[in-house]
ChimeraX commands (.cxc) that place a marker at each C-alpha (Angstrom):
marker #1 position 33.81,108.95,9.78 radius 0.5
marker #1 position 35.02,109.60,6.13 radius 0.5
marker #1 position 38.47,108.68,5.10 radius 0.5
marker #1 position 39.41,112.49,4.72 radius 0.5
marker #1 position 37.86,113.09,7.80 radius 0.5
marker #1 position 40.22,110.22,9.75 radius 0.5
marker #1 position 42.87,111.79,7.51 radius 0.5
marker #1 position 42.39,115.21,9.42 radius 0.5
marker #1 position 42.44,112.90,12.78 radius 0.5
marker #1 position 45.73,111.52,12.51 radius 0.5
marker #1 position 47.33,114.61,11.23 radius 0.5
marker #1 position 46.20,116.85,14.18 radius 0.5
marker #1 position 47.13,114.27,16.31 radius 0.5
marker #1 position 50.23,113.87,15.13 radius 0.5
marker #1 position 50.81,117.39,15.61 radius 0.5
marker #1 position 49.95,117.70,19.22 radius 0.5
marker #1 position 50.73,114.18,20.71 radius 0.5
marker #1 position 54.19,112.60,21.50 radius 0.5
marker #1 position 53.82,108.91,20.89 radius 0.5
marker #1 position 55.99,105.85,21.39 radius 0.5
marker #1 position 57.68,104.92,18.11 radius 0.5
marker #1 position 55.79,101.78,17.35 radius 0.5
marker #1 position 52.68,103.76,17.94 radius 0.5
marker #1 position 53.90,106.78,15.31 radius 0.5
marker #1 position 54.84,104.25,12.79 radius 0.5
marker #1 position 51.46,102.58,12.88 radius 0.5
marker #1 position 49.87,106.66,12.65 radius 0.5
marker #1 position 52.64,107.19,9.82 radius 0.5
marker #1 position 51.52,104.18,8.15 radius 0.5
marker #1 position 47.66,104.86,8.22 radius 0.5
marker #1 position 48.32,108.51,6.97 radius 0.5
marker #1 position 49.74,107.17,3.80 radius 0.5
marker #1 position 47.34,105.31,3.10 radius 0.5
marker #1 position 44.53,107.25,3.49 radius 0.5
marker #1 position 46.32,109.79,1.60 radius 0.5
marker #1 position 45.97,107.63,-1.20 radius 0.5
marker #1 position 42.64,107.60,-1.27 radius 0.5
marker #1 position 42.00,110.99,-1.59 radius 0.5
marker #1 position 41.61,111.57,-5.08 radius 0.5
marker #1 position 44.26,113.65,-7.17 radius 0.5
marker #1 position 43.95,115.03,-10.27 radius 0.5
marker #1 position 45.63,114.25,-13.10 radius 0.5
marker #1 position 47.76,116.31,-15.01 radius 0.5
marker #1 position 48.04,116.97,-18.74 radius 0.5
marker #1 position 51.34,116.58,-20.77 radius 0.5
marker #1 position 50.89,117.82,-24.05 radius 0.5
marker #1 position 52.47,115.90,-26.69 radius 0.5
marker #1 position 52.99,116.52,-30.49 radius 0.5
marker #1 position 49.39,113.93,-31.15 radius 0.5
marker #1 position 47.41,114.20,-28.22 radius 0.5
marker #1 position 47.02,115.17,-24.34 radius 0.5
marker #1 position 48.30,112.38,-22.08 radius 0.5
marker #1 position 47.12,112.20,-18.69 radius 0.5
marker #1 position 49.41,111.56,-16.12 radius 0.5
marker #1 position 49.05,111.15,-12.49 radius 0.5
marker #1 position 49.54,113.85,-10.31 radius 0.5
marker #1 position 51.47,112.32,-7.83 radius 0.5
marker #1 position 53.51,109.99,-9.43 radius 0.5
marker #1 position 54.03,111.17,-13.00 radius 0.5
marker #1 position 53.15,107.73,-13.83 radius 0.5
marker #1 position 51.70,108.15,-17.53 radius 0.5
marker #1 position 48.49,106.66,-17.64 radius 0.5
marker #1 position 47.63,103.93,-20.36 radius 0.5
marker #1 position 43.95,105.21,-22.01 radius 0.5
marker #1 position 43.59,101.96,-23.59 radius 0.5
marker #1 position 42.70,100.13,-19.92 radius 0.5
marker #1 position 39.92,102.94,-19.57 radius 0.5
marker #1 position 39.41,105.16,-16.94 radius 0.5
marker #1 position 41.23,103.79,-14.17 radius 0.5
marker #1 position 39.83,104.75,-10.33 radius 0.5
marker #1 position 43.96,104.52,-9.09 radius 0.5
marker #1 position 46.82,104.79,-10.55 radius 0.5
marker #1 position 48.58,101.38,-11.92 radius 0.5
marker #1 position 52.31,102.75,-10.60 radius 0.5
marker #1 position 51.83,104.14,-7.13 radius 0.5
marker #1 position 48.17,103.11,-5.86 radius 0.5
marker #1 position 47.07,106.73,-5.44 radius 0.5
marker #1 position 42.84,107.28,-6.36 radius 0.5
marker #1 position 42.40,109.36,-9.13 radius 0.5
marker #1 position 40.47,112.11,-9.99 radius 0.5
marker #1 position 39.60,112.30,-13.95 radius 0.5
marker #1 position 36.82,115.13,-13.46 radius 0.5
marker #1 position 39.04,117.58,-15.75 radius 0.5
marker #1 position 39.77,115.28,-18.11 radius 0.5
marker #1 position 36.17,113.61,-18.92 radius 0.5
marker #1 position 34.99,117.68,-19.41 radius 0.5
marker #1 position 38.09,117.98,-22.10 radius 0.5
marker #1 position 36.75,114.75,-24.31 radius 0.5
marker link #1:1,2 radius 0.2
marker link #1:2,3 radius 0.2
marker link #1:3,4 radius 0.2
marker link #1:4,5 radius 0.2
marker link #1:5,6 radius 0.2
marker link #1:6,7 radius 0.2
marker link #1:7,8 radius 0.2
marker link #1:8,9 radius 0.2
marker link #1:9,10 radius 0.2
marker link #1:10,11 radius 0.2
marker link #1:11,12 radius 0.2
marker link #1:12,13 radius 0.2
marker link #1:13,14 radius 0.2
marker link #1:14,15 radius 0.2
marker link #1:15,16 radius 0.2
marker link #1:16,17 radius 0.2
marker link #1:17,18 radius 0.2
marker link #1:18,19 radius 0.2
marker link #1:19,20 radius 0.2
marker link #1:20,21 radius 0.2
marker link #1:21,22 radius 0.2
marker link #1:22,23 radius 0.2
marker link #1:23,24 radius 0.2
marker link #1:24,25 radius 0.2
marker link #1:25,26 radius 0.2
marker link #1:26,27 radius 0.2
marker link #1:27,28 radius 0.2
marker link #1:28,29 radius 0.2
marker link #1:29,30 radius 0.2
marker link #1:30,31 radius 0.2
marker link #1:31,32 radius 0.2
marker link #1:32,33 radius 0.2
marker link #1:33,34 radius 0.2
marker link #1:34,35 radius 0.2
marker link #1:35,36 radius 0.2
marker link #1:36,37 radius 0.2
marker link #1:37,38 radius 0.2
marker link #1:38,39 radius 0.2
marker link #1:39,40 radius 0.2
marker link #1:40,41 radius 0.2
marker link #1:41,42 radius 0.2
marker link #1:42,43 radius 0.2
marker link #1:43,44 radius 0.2
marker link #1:44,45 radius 0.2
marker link #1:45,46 radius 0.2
marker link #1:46,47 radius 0.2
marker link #1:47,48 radius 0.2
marker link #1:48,49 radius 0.2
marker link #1:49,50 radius 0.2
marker link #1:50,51 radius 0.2
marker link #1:51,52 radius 0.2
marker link #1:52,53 radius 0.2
marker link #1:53,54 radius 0.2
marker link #1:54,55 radius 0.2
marker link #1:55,56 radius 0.2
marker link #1:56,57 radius 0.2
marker link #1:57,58 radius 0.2
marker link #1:58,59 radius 0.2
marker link #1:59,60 radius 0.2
marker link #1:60,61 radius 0.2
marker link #1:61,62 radius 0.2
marker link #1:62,63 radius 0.2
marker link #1:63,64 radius 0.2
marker link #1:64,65 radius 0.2
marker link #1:65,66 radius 0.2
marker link #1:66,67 radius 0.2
marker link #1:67,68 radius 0.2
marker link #1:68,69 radius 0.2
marker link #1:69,70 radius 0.2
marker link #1:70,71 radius 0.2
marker link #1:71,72 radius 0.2
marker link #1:72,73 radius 0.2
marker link #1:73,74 radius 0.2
marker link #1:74,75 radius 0.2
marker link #1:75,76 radius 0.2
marker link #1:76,77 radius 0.2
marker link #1:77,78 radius 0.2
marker link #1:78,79 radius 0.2
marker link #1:79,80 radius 0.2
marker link #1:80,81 radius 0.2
marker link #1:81,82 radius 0.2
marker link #1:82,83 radius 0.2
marker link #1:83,84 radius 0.2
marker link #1:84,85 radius 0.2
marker link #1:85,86 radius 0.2
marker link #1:86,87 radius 0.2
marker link #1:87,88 radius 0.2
view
């Protein structure tokens, strides 16, 4: 089973079961962090010298001088820098 795939899991099930509490913040708590390993893309901000990259679901800006990082420094989430490398 893939992480996006174990994603869908606990999603559905969310949606149709009623857990106990301790059991739905264990769920909660394996959603998020799956969800962070789902790549997102980053987005561009345009400044006056250059195109920044900056994660997409943070905002955090990302520093270019530690390389292509595969998750972002601020918030953990995976990255996606497929748009990006095509730009360079």
């Amino acid at each position: 089973m893939t992480a996006k795939e174990a994603l869908e899991y606990f999603k559905r099930r969310k949606e149709q079961t009623e857990l106990n509490d301790r059991v739905q913040q264990a769920e909660d708590l394996a959603i998020e962090a799956l969800e962070k390993q789902m790549p997102y893309k980053l987005e561009p901000i345009a400044s006056v010298k250059a195109h920044v990259p900056v994660c997409g679901k943070c905002g955090g800006i990302m520093d270019l001088m530690q390389g292509n990082l595969n998750y972002c420094p601020n918030c953990g989430q995976a990255l996606d820098w497929s748009d990006t490398n095509e730009q360079n």
